[in-house]
N, C-alpha and C positions, 0 to 999 in steps of 0.2 A: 609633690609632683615635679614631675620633670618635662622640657619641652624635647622634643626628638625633633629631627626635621620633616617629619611625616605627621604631626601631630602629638595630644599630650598622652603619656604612656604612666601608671602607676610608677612606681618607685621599684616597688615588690613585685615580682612576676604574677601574672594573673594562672591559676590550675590549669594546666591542658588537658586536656580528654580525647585528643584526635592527634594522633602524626597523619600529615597530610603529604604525598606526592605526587606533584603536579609537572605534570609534561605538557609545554605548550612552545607554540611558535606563533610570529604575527610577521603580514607583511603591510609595513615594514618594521616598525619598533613596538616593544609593550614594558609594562611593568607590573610584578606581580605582590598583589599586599590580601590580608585578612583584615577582616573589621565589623563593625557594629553596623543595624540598620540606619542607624541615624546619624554617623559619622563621628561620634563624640568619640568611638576609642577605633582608631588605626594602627595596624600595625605599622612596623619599619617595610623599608623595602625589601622584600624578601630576596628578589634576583630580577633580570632583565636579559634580553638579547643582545646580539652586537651593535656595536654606536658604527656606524658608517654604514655603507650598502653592500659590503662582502659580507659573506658568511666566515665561522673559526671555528670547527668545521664547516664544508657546501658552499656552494658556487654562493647565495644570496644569504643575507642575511635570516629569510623564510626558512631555509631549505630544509636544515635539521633543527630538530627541538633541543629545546634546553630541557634540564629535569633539575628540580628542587625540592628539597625535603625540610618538615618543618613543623612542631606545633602548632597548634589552633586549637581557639575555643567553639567546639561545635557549634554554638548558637550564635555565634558569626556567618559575614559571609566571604564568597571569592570575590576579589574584586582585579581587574587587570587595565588598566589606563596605555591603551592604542594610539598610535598615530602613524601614517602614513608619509612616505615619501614622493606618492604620484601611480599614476596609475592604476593598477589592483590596488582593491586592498582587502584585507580578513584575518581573524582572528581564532586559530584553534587550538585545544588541549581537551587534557584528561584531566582528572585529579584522585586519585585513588588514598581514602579513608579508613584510618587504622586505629580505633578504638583504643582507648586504653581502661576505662570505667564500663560501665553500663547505660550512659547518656544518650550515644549514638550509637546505629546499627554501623556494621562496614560496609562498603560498597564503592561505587565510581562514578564520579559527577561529569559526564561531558557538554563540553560547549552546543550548544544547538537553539532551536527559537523558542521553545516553549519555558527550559529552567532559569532563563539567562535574561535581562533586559538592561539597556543604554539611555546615557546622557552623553552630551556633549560637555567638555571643560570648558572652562569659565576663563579659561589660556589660550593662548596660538598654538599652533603648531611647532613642539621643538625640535624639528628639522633632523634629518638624519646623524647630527653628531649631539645634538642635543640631550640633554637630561630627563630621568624622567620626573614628571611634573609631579608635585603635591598633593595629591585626593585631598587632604582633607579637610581643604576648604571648599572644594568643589561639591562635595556628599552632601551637605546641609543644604545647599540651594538648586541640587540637582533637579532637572524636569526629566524623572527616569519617564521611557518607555519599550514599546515591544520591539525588539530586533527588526533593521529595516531589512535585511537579507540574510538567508542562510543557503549553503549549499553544501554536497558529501563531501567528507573524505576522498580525495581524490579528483576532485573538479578542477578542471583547467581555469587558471595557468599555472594551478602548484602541483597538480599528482597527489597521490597518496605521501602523507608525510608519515614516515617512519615512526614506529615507539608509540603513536596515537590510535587510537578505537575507529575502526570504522564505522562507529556509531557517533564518533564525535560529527559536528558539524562546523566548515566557517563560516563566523557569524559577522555582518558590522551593522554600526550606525543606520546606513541610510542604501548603501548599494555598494556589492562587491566591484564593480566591472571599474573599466578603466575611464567612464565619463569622467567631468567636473561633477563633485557633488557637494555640499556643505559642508560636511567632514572635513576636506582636503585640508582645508583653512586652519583647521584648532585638533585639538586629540579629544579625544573619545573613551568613555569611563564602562566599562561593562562588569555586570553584577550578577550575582546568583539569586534568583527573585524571590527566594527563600532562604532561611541560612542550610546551613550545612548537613545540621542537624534533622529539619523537616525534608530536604530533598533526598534525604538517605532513610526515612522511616515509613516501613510500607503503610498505604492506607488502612486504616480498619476493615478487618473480614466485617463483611456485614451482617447485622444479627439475622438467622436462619426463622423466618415466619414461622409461629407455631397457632395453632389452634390449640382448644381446652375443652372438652365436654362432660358433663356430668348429665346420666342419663340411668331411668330404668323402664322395665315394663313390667305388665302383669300379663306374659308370665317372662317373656323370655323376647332377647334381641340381637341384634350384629350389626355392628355401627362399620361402616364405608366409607369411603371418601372416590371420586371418580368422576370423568368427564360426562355431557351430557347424555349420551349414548351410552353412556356404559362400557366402552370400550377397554377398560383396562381402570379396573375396581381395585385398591386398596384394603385392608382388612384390616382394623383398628382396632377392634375387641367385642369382648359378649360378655353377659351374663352367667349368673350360675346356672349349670345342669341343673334338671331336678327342682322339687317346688321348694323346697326350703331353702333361706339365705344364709348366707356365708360369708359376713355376720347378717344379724337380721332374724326375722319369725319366716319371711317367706321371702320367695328369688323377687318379688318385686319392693320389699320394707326398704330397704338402704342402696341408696344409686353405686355408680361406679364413677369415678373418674381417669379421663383419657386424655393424654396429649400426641400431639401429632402436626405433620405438617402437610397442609396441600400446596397441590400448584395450583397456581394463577386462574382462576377459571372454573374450578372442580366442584363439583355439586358434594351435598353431605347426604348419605342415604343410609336410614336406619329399616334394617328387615324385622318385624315383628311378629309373634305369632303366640297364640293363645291356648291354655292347658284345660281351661274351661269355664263358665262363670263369667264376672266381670272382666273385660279386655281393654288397655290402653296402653299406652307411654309416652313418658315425659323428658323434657332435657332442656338443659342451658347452654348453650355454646359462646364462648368466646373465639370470636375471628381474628384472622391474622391484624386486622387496623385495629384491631382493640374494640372491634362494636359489638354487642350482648347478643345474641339470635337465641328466643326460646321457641318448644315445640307451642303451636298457636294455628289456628282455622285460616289464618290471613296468609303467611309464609312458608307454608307447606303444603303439598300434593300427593295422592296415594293414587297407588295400585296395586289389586290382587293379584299374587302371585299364580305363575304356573303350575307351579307343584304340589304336593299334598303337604300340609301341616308337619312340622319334622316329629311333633310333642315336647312330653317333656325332657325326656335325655336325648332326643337326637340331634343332630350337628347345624350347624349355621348353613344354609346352603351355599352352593358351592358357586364363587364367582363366574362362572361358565353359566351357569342356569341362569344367574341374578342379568348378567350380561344381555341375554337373549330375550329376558323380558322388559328388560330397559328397552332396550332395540324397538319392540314393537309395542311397548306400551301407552293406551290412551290414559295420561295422567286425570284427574280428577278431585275438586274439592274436600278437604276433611270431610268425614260425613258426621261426624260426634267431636265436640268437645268438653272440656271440665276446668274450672279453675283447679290449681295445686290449693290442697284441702278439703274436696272434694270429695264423698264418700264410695267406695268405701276405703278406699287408701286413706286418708289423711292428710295431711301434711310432709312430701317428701323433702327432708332438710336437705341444705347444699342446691336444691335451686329452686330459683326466684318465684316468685306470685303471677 
């Protein structure tokens, strides 16, 4: 190991995964490093603004940004050590991320209140000619917190700075304005509250809810999905035409299985209807939260349809019809139940007792 003046540095360069360019300005001084959450690996100084109160270019040493280019290890963070010379004070840039592997996505990190949070150093203030201070004995003891102000791109008393996102924000310690405030006194440490690599990785799409049903009848069905009323029915699947199964001895021997997704709220509604003889049907459902719903005398409500029986080859009725007797239908308790096993079906496998 080696000591740098910024902290201890391998001997061997560490892999880069990211070219970083980072446009920023502070009023009045900053300095800009990479580094670990826990301070044990700092970068050197990467770069800084002008030492006195003029700008090289612009009137202030605010006025234009600097731009710096630079490996990083994505799973670091930005870090940039502020301090003020009186009055205003704020902190803004960009930093635009350049992949070189598959580690991190690309994109651009700007200053603002939510990705960013501060400490105070554990130093004074090193005054408009002064150097910039050491992080990395400050990082291990730091009492980080949430940005005490932010304000746009372009809030007086600096204007829009050139070269930077209008989506950037300045950010400081405690208060932009020109009061006294704690700050004044010592410099100011700001951090990316995540490394580089999470504030550039979109969140997970969230898994898309699915339901599951395994269902048959004797003879024949049309599984739904739709709001209370009916208003706008889903169509999920049916049965086979015709009395025999496909596989199976008949259209009611071997269920089907169906997936699908409802929204938030939607009733499941199975249409059944009979070819002659014994008449029922059965079904397992699994819901979006993962809890079991089977067909049962407790959890379920019927109603006779309007229409005439379709038989055995005609069509599932048509959600327009199914619609309007929803609408007006007095629901009512199962009037017959059966355990599964139950003659003269049997046992239908694939769902539960």
């Amino acid at each position: 190991m080696r000591r740098s003046p910024f902290g201890l540095e391998p001997l061997e360069p560490r892999l880069a995964l990211a070219t970083i360019q980072g446009t920023l300005t502070a009023d009045n001084h900053y300095g800009l490093f990479t580094g670990s959450a826990d301070g044990s690996r700092i970068s050197g100084l990467i770069g800084r603004n002008e030492v006195g109160a003029s700008g090289s270019p612009g009137d202030c040493n605010w006025s234009l940004p600097e731009t710096f280019s630079w490996a990083a290890d994505p799973n670091d963070r930005l870090y940039v050590a502020a301090w003020d010379d009186g009055l205003w004070q704020g902190l803004i840039g960009q930093f635009t991320v350049t992949p070189s592997g598959g580690d991190c996505a690309p994109g651009t990190i700007v200053t603002n209140a939510t990705d960013w949070e501060c400490a105070l150093g554990v130093g004074s203030n090193p005054g408009p000619n002064g150097p910039v201070p050491d992080i990395s004995r400050d990082i291990p003891v730091a009492a980080w917190k949430a940005i005490g102000q932010a304000a746009d791109n372009g809030s007086a008393p600096w204007g829009a700075i050139q070269g930077i996102s209008a989506k950037a924000r300045f950010i400081w310690y405690d208060s932009l304005g020109s009061e006294t405030v704690p700050s004044d006194a010592e410099y100011t440490i700001y951090r990316t509250a995540r490394s580089i690599k999470e504030l550039l990785t979109p969140p997970p799409t969230p898994a898309t809810p699915t339901a599951s049903a395994t269902l048959t009848a004797d003879n024949h069905y049309g599984l739904f999905t739709g709001p209370a009323d009916g208003s706008s029915l889903s169509f999920i699947g049916r049965n086979e035409i015709g009395a025999s199964g496909n596989p199976g001895a008949w259209n009611w021997s071997l269920p089907e299985s169906w997936t699908f997704t409802p929204a938030a709220g939607e009733h499941i509604y199975v249409v059944a209807w009979d070819d002659g003889g014994p008449q029922s049907w059965i079904g397992q459902f699994t819901l979006p939260d993962g809890t079991t719903l089977v067909s049962n005398a407790q959890d379920w409500e019927a109603v006779v349809g309007a229409g005439p029986n379709p038989g055995s080859s005609g069509p599932v009725p048509s959600t327009a019809a199914l619609r309007g007797r929803i609408q007006s239908a007095a629901w009512q308790s199962i009037g017959a139940a059966a355990a599964n096993g139950a003659g003269p079906w049997g046992t239908i496998p694939g769902i539960g007792s």
